[in-house]
N, C-alpha and C positions, 0 to 999 in steps of 0.2 A: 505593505506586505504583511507587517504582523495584524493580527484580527481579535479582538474584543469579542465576537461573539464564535461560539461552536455551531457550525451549519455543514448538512452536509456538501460533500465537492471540498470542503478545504482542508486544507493538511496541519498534521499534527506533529511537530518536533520535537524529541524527546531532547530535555534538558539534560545539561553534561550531569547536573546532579542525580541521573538516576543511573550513573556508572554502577556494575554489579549486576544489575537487573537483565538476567539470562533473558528476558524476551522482550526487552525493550530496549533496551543500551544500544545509541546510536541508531532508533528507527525513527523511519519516515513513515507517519500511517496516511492514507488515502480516508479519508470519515465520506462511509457509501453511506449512510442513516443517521440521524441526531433528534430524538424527539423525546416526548415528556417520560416514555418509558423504558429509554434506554438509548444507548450507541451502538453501532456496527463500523469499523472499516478494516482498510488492509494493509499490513504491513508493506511497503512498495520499493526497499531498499535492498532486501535479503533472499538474493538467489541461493536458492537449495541446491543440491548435487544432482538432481532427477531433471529427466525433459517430459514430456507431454506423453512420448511416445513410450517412456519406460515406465510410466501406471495405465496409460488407455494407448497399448500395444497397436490397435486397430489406425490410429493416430500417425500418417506418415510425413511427421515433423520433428523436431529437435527445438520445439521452444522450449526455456526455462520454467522450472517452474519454482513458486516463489514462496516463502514460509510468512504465510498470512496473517499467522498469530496462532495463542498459546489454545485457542476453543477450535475442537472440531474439526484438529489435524489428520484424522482421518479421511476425513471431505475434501472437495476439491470445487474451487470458486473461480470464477473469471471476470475479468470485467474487460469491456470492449471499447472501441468508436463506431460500430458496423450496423448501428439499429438497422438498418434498411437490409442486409443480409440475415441477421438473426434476429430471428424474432421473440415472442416474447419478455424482452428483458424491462427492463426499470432505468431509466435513466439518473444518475445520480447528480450532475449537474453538467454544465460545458460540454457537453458530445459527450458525456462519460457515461458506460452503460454496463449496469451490474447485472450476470446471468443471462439467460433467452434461454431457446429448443436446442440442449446439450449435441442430440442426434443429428442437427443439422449442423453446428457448429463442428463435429469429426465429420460429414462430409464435405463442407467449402472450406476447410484447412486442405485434408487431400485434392482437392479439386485446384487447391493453388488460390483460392479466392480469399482466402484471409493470411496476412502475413505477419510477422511477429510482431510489430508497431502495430497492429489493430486489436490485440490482443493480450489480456497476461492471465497465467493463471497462480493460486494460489491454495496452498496446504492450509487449512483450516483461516481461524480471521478474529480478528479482535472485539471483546464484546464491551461494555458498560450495562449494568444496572442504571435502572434512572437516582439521574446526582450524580452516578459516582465518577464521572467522567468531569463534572464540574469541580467533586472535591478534591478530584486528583489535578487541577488546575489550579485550583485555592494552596495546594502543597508543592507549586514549582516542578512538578513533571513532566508538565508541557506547554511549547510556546504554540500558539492557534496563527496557522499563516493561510494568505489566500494562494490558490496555485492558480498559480499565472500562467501555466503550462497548458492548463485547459486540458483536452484531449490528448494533446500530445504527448503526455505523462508516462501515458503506458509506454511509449518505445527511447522513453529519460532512461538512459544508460543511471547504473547502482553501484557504482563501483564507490563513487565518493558522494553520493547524491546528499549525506545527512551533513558530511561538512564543508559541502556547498551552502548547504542555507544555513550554518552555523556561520561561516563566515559574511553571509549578507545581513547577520544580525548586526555583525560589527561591534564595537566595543569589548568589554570584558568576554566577548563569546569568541574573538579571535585567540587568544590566548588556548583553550580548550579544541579549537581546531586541529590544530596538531598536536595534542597530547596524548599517548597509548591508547588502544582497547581498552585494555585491562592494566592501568596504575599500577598493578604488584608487577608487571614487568618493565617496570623504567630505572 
């Protein structure tokens, strides 16, 4: 499960040591991009209060939509398993498919042709300069896991998704499974 190298399609665990950390504590990032000049993924544990339908009105759904990360939360990103419905998009590994034709993705949502396991969207997404995503692994902020979930990721329920795989780490990672959000409240 855990992974030695950063590639994208695998996931990123945030270490309990980075308690405090308003936009990482207790995330699960999805890494859509990992290359010599930087990282891209997405936050994939942290439903926001908004649906689809309450920023693209035209949208006659009620999916969630999800806090991506701290860059560019103005934007609104998605990632699929539907290549063969939307096009355009970038495949990021295992059926996982970042973006396509926005336009066509609000019409086969109303059409009923895509359903919320084919898709997630997200508020803004998480970036890296190149390195700094290595040296933020050189300083214990993150364990590099492979998702074993493949495609199916997008419709992984978030409720406890980060300490679920804290507890698959095992060992001294059980203990911090059940400890507060936030330490100043224990």
């Amino acid at each position: 499960m855990i992974s030695e190298k950063l590639q994208k399609g695998h996931l990123l665990i945030a270490e309990p040591s980075i308690i405090g950390d308003l936009s990482f504590n207790r995330s699960v990032i999805l890494l859509a991009d990992h290359n010599e000049d930087g990282s891209v993924g997405f936050i994939i544990n942290k439903p926001l209060k908004y649906t689809i339908n309450d920023l693209v009105p035209e949208v006659e759904a009620n999916f969630k939509i999800y806090n991506g990360g701290p860059v560019e939360q103005d934007n609104l990103y998605f990632i699929h398993n539907i290549p063969e419905l939307i096009t355009n998009s970038v495949e990021i590994s295992s059926g996982i498919f970042w973006g396509g034709d926005f336009e066509l993705t609000k019409d086969l949502i109303n059409e009923g042709k895509i359903k919320k396991d084919n898709i997630r969207f997200f508020l803004g997404y998480t970036g890296w300069e190149a390195k700094q995503l290595e040296n933020e692994m050189q300083s214990n902020s993150w364990i590099v896991a492979e998702n074993l979930y493949q495609n199916k990721i997008i419709g992984k329920s978030t409720t406890d998704f980060w300490k679920e795989k804290i507890l698959e780490l095992g060992g001294d990672y059980i203990l911090w499974s059940n400890a507060p959000e936030n330490p100043l409240l224990n």
